[in-house]
C-alpha positions as CSV (number, residue, x, y, z in Angstrom):
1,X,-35.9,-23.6,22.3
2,X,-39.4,-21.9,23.7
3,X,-41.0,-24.8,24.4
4,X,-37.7,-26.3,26.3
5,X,-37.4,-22.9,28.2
6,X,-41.5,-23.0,29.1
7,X,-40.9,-26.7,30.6
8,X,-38.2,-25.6,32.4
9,X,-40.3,-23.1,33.9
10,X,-42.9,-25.0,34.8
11,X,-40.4,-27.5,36.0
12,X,-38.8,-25.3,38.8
13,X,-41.8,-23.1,39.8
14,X,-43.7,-25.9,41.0
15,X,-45.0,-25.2,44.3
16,X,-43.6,-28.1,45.9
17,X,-40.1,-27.4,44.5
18,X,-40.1,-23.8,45.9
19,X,-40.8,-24.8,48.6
20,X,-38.3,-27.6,48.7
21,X,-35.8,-24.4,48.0
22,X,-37.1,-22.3,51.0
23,X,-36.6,-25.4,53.9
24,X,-33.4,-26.5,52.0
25,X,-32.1,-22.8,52.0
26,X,-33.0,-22.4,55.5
27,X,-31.4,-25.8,56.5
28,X,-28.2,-24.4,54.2
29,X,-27.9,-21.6,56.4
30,X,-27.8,-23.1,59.7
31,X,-24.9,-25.7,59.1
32,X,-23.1,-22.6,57.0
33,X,-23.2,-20.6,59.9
34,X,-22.1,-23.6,62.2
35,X,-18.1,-23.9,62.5
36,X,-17.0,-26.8,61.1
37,X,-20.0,-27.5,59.4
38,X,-19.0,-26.5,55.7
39,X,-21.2,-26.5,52.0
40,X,-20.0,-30.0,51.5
41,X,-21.3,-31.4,54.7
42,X,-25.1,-30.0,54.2
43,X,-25.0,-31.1,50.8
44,X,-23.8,-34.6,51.8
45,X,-26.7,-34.4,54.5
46,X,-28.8,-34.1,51.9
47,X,-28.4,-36.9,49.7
48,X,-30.2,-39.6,51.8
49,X,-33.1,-37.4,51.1
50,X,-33.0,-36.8,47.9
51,X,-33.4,-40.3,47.6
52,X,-37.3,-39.7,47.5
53,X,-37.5,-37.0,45.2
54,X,-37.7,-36.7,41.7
55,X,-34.6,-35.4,39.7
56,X,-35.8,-31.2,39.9
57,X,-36.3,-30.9,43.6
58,X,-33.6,-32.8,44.6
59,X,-31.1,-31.0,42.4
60,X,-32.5,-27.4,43.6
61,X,-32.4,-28.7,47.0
62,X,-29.0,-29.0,46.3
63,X,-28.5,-25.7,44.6
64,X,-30.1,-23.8,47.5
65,X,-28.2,-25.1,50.2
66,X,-24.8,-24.7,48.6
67,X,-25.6,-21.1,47.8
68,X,-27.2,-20.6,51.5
69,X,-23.8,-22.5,53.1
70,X,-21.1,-20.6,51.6
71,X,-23.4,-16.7,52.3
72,X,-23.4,-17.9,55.9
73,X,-20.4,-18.7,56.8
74,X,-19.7,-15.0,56.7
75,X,-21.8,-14.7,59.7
76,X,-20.1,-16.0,62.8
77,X,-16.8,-14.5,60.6
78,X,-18.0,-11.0,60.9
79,X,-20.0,-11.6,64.5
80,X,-17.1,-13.9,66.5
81,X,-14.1,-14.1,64.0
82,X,-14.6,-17.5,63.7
83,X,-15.6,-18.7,59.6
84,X,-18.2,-20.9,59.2
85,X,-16.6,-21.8,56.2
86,X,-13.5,-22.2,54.6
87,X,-14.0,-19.9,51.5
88,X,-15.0,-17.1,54.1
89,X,-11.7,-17.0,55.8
90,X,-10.4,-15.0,53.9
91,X,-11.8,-12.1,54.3
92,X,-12.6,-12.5,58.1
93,X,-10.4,-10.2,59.7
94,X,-12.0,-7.3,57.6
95,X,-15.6,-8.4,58.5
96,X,-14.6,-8.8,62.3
97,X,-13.0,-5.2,61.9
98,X,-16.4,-4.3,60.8
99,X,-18.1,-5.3,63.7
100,X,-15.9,-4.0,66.2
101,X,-15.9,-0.9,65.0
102,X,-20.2,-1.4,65.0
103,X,-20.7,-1.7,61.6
104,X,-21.9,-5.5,61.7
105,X,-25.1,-4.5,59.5
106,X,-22.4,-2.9,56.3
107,X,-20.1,-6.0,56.6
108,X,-23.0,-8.4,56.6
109,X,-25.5,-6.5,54.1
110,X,-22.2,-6.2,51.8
111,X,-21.6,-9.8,51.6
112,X,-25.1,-10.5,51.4
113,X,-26.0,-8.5,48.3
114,X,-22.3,-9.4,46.8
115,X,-23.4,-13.3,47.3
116,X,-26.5,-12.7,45.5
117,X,-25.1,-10.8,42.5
118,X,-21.9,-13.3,42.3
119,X,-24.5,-15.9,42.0
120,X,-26.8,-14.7,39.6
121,X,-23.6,-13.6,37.7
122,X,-22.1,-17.1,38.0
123,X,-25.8,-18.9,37.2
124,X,-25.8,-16.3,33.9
125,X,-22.4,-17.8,32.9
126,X,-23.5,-21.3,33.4
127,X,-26.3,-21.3,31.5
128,X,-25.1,-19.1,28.4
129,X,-21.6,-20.7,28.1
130,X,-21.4,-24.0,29.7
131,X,-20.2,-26.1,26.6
132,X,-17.3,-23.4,25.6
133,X,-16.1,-22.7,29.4
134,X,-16.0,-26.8,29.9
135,X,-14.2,-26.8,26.7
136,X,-11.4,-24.5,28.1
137,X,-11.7,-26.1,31.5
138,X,-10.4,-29.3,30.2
139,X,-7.2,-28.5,28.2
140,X,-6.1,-27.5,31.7
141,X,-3.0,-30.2,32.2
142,X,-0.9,-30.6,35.5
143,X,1.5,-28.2,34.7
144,X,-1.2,-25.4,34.6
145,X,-2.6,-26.3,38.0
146,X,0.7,-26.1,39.2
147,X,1.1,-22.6,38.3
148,X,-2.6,-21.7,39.5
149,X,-1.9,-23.2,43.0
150,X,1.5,-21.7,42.9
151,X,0.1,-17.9,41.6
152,X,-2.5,-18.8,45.0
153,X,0.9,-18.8,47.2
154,X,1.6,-16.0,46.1
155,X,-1.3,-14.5,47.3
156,X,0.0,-14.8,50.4
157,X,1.9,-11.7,49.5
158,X,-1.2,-9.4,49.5
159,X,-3.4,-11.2,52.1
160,X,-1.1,-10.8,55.0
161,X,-0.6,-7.7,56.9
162,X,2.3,-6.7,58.6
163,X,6.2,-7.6,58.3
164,X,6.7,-9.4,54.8
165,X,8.8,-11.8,56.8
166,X,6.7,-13.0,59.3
167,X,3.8,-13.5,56.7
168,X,6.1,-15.8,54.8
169,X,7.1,-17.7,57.5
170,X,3.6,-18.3,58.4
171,X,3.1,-19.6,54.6
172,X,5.7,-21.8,55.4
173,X,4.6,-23.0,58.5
174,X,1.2,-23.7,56.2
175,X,3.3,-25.3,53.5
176,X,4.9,-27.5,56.1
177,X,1.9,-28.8,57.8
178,X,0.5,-29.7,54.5
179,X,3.7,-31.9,53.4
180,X,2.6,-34.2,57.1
181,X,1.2,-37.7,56.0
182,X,1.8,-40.1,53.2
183,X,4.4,-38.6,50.8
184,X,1.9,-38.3,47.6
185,X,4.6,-40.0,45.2
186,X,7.2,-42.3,46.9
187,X,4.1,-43.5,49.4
188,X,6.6,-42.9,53.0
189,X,5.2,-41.1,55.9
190,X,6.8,-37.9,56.7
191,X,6.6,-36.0,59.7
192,X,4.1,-38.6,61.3
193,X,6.6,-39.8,64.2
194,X,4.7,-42.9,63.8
195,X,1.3,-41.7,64.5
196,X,-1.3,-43.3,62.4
197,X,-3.7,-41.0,62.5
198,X,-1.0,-38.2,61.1
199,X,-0.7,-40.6,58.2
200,X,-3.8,-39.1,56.8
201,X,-2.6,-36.0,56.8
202,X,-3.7,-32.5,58.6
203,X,-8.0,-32.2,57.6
204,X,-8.0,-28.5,56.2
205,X,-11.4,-28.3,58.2
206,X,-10.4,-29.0,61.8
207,X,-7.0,-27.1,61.2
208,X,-9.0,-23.9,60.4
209,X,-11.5,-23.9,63.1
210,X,-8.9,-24.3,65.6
211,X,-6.2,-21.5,64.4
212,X,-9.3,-18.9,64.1
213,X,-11.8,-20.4,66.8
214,X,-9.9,-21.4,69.1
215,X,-7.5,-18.7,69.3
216,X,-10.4,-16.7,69.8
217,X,-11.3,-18.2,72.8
218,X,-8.2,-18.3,74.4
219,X,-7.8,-14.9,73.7
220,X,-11.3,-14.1,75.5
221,X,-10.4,-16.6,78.3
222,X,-6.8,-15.3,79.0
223,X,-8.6,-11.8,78.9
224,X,-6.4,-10.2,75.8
225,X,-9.4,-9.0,73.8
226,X,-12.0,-6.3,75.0
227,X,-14.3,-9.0,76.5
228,X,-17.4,-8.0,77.3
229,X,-17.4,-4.3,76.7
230,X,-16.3,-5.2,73.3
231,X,-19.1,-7.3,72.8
232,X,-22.1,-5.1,74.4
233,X,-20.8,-2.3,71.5
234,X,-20.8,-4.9,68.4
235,X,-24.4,-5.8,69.5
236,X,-25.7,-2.5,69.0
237,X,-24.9,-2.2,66.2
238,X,-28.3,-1.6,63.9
239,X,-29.8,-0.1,60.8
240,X,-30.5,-1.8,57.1
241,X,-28.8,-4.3,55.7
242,X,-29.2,-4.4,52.5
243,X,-29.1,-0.6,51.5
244,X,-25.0,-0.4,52.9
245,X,-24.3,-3.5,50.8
246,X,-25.8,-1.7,47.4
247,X,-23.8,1.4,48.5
248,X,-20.9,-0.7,48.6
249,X,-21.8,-2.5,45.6
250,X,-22.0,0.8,43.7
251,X,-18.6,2.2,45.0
252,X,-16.6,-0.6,44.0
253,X,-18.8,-1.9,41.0
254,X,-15.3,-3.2,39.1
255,X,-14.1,-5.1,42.1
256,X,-17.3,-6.7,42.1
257,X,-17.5,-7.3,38.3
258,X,-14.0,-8.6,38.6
259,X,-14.7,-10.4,41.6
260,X,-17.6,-12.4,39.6
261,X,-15.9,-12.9,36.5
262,X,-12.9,-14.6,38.4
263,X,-14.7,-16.2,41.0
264,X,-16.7,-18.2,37.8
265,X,-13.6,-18.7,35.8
266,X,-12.1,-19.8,39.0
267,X,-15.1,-22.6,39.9
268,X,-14.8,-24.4,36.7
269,X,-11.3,-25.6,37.1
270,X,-11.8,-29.1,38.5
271,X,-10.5,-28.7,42.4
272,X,-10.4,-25.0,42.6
273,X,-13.6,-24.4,44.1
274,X,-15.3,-21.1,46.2
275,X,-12.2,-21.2,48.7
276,X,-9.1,-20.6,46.2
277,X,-11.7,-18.6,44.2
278,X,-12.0,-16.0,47.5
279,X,-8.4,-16.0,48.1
280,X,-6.7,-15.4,44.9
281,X,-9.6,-12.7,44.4
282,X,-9.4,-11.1,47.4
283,X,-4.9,-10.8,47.1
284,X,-6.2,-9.5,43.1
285,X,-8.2,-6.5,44.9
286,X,-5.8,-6.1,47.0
287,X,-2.9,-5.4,45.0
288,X,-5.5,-3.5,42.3
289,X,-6.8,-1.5,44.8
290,X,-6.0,2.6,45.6
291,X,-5.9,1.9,49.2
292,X,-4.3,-1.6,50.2
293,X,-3.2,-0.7,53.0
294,X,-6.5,-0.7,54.6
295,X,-7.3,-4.3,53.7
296,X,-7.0,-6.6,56.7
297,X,-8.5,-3.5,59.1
298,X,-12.0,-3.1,58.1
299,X,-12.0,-2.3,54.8
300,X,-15.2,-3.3,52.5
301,X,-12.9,-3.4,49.2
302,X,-11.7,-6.2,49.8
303,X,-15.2,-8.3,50.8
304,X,-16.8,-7.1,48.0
305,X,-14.6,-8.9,45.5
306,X,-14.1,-11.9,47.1
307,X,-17.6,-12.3,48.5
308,X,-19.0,-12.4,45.0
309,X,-16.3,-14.5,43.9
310,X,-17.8,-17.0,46.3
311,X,-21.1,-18.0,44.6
312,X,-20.2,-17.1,41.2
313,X,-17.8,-19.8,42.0
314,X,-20.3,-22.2,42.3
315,X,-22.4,-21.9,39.0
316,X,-18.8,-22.2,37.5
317,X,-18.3,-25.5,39.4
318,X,-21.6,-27.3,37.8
319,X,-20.1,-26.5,34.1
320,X,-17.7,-29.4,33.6
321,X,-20.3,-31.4,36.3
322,X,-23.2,-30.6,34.1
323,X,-21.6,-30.9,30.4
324,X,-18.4,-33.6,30.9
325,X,-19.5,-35.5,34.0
326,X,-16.2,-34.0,35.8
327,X,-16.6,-32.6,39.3
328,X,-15.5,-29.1,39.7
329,X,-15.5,-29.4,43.4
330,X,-16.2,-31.3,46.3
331,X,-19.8,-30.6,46.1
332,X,-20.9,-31.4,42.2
333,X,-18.6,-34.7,43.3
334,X,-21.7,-35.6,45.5
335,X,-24.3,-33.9,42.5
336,X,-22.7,-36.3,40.2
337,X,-23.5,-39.3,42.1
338,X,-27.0,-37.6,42.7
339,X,-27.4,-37.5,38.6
340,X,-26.5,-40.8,38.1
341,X,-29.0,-41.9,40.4
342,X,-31.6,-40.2,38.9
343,X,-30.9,-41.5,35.6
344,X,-29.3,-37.7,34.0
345,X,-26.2,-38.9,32.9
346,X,-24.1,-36.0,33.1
347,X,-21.7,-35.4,29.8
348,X,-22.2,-33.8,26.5
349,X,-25.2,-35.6,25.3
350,X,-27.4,-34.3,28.0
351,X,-28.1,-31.2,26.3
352,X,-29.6,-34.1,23.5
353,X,-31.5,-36.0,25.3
354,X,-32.8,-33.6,28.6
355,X,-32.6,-30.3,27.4
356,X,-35.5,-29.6,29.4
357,X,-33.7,-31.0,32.9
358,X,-30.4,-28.7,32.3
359,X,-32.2,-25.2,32.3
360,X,-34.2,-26.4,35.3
361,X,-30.9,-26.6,36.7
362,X,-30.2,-23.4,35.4
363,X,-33.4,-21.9,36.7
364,X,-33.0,-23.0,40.1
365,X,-29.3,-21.4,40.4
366,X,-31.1,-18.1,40.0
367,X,-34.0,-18.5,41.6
368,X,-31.6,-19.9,44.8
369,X,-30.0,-16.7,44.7
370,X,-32.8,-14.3,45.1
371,X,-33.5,-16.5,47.4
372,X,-30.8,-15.9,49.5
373,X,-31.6,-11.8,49.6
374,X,-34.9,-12.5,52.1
375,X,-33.2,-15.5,53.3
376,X,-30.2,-13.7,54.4
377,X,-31.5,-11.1,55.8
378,X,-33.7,-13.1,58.4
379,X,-30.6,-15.2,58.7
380,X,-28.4,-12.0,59.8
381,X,-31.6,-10.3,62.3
382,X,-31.2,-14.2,63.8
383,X,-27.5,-14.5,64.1
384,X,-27.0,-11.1,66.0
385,X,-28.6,-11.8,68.9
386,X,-26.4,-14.4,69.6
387,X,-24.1,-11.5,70.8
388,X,-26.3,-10.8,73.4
389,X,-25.6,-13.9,75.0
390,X,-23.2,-13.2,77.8
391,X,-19.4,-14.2,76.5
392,X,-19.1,-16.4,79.6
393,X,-22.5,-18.4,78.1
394,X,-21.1,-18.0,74.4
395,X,-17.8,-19.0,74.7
396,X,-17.8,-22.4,75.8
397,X,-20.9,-22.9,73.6
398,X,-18.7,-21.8,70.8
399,X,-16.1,-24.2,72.0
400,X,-18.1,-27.3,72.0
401,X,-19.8,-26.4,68.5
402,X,-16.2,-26.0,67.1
403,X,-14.9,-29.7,68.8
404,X,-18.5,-31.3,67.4
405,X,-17.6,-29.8,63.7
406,X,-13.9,-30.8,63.8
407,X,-15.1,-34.4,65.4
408,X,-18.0,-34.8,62.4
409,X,-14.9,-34.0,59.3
410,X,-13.4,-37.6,59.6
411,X,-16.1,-39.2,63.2
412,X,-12.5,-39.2,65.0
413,X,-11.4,-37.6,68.3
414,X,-8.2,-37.0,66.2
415,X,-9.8,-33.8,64.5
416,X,-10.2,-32.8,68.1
417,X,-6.8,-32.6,68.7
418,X,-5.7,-31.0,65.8
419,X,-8.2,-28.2,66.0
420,X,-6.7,-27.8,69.4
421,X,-3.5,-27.6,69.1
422,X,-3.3,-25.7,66.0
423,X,-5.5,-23.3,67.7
424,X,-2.6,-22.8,70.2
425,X,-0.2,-22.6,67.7
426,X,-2.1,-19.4,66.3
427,X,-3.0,-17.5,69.5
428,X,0.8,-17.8,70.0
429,X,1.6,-16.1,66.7
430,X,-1.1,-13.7,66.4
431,X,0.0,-12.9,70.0
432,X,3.7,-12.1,68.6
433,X,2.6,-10.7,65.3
434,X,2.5,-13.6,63.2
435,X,-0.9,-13.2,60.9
436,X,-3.1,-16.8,60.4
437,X,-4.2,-15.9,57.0
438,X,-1.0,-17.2,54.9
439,X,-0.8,-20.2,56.9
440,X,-4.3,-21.3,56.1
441,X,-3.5,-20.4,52.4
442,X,-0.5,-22.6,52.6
443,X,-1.9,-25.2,53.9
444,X,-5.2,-25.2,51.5
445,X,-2.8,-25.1,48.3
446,X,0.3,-26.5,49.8
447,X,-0.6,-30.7,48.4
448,X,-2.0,-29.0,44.9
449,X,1.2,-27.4,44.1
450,X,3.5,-30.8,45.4
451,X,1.2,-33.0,43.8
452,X,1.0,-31.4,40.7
453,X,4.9,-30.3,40.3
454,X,5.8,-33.8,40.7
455,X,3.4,-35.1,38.5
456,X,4.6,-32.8,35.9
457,X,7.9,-33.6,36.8
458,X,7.6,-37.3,35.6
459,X,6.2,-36.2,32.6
460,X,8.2,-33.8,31.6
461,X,10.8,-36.4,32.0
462,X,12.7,-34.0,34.4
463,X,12.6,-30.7,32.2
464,X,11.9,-27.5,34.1
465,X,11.2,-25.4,30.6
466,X,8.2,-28.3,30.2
467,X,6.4,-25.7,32.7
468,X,6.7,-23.1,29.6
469,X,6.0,-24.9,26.3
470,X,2.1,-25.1,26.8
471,X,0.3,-21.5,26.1
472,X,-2.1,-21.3,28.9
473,X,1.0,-22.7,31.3
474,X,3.5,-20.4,30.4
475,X,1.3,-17.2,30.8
476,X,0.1,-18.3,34.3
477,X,4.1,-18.8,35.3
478,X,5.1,-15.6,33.6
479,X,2.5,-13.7,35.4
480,X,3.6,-15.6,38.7
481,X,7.3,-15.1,38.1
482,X,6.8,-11.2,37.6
483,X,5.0,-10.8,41.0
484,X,7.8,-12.8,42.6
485,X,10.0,-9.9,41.0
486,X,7.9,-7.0,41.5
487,X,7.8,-8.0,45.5
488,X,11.4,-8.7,45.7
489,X,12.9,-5.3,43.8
490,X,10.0,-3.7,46.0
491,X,11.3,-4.9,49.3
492,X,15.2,-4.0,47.8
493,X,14.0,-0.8,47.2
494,X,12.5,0.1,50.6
495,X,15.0,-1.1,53.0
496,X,17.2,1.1,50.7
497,X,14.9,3.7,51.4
498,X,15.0,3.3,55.0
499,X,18.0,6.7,56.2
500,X,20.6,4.5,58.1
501,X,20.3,4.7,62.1
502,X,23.6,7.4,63.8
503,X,24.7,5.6,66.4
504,X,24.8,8.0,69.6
505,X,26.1,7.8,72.9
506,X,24.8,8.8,76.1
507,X,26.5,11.7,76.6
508,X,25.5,13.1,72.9
């Protein structure tokens, strides 16, 4: 065990190899904090290049962009409301909040120093229980993914803001756009009115660029938002960075403990991934939390949970990668191929036969993330003066980063025009009240819960209590099922609450 530990070492503290971590970090950062340009996309970027490299650097390359990507897509969240990445949508509005209010340095130093412990928390998991975690991973069937994607909708129930009915409708409007496309069973096109290109479906990418990005401009350009008074008070904002986040950090230390533990647990269920691990986590701190009203208005509570969540989520995604060959994500997908190619078989025999290999991979998850402190921090010094930039300058910039991003998801002009006009579709309800967040939930989770119901369906030859019989199953819909209650006697309750209205007349 010493001597596979030592190799290790030397394995990952090559010069070359660190330094291989520092450019692909940097690189991580830049399409991260891009719109559009999500985790997935640098780490496919990659993969020509790590054609030339020997198995170690390639697969830290690939470690330290991931955990670079996901950080910095908090940055044009917090700075312009737009999220470089899907997994940091949902804590947005709270960073955004932030920097309004000129606190950019406590949202960004808080998700900075929650990234890094989240993934040195999620590495620690990785390497300590891998084989057991996989293990549990796997007995995972349809019917419990069902009830995971279904306990996410329900999330939508804590994330949004506002009347209870107009958050639902804007699940369902999510839920709706997800069911556009190829009907997942029968194989008939719903909703396309004989488009083509809707036969695909609605990307998730292009969709969420344009219902936060493009809202956002419109809003600047039809001058609703503060313009550029707004902006010349967010750019003053100064100070350190990293000692608000460990202030933060130390006032909600359970959140974050929770928030790394799920995120994790969360990562190695095949298709879950950092984005349903930073919305269920975030609706979990939200409904633990003494003060959820303030979520959703500049409230670090919130970002703390879910922001570690995100990179733990990430060292949870290589455990059934790493130890059964089974991608957690879209990401370890592309590492898989990358193992093949390097002759590391992924599966349980690889702890045999390249002991040696797996805690280099191990090593360079926790050497990525403290990375990412130093990183980060030049990365957030960098990214604010972009708000100097004149908003007449930025905005179109913006504008034609966000069409390049939605253009890059499929090379099609048709992620154009979905970016577009789902980006008029959410200025219009966030100009009547109607919050974006449970829409973009609904329409993350919205084919996860229809595939998998009716896939269950089939097997259960049409039995509804087949949802039940399996123990993991039937306490994920039990704990479902009693939030459904708990909101429903809750909403009974207050409008019973609310002292009926006298009618008067004039002359009273």
């Amino acid at each position: 065990m010493t001597d596979t530990l030592l190799a290790a070492f030397a394995l990952v503290f090559d010069p070359y190899v660190l330094v291989v971590m520092v450019a692909a970090g940097a690189f991580g950062l830049f399409v991260g904090a891009m719109p559009g340009l999500t985790a997935t996309l640098a780490t496919a970027l990659l993969v020509p290049i790590t054609f030339f490299m020997e198995p170690i650097p390639a697969l830290a390359a690939i470690v330290s962009t991931t955990a670079m990507a996901i950080f910095a897509g908090d940055l044009p969240g917090a700075l312009l409301r737009i999220p470089g990445t899907p997994a940091s949508a949902a804590y947005v509005d709270d960073t955004y909040k932030l920097t309004q209010a000129g606190k950019a340095n406590l949202g960004l130093g808080t998700s900075l120093v929650c990234a890094v412990l989240g993934g040195l928390v999620g590495a620690t998991i990785l390497a300590f229980t891998a084989p057991l975690l996989a293990e549990v991973a796997l007995s995972f069937s349809t019917f419990e993914y069902f009830w995971l994607a279904t306990f996410g909708l329900t999330c939508a129930a804590f994330v949004s803001t506002g009347s209870p009915v107009k958050g639902l409708v804007s699940l369902l409007l999510g839920l709706f756009i997800a069911t556009i496309g190829i009907d997942i069973m029968a194989g008939q096109p719903r909703f396309t009115f004989g488009s083509v290109e809707l036969m695909g479906g609605v990307s998730f990418i292009p969709a969420m660029i344009g219902m936060f990005a493009v809202s956002e401009v419109l809003r600047w350009a039809l001058g609703t938002t503060g313009g550029r008074d707004q902006m010349a008070k967010v750019s003053q904002a100064s100070g350190s960075i990293i000692r608000p986040g460990l202030a933060s950090l130390r006032r909600y230390k359970l959140g974050a403990a929770r928030g790394s533990l799920t995120g994790t647990l969360i990562g190695i269920l095949p298709g879950a991934g950092a984005d349903i691990a930073a919305w269920v986590t975030y609706a979990i701190s939200k409904k633990a939390s003494k003060e959820p009203e303030k979520f959703g208005t500049g409230h670090v509570e919130g970002l703390v949970d879910a922001g570690t969540a995100n990179n733990a989520s990430l060292g949870g995604a290589w455990v059934p990668a790493l130890v059964f060959g089974i991608p957690g994500d879209s990401i370890t997908a592309i590492v898989i191929g990358i193992l093949y190619m390097k002759g590391m078989n992924p599966g349980p025999m690889v702890m045999l036969n390249q002991p040696e290999l797996l805690y280099a991979v191990f090593l360079a998850f926790f050497v990525a993330n403290l990375l990412l402190l130093p990183l980060g921090w030049v990365a957030i010094k960098s990214y604010g003066q972009m708000l100097k930039v004149p908003r007449e300058v930025l905005m179109p910039v913006i504008l034609l980063l966000c069409m390049v991003g939605a253009f890059a998801i499929n090379n099609t002009v048709f992620g154009v025009t979905v970016m577009l006009v789902l980006g008029v579709v959410a200025f219009i309800m966030e100009e009547n009240g109607f919050p974006v967040a449970p829409a973009i939930l609904g329409l993350v989770l919205g084919s996860m819960v229809e595939r998998n119901f009716m896939q269950s369906m089939i097997k259960a030859d049409g039995n509804l209590l087949a949802f039940f019989e399996r123990p993991i199953a039937a306490g994920l819909g039990v704990i479902t099922l009693v939030i459904w209650l708990v909101v429903v006697v809750s909403a009974v309750r207050g409008r019973r609450r609310v002292p009926p209205v006298l009618a008067t007349t004039p002359n009273e």
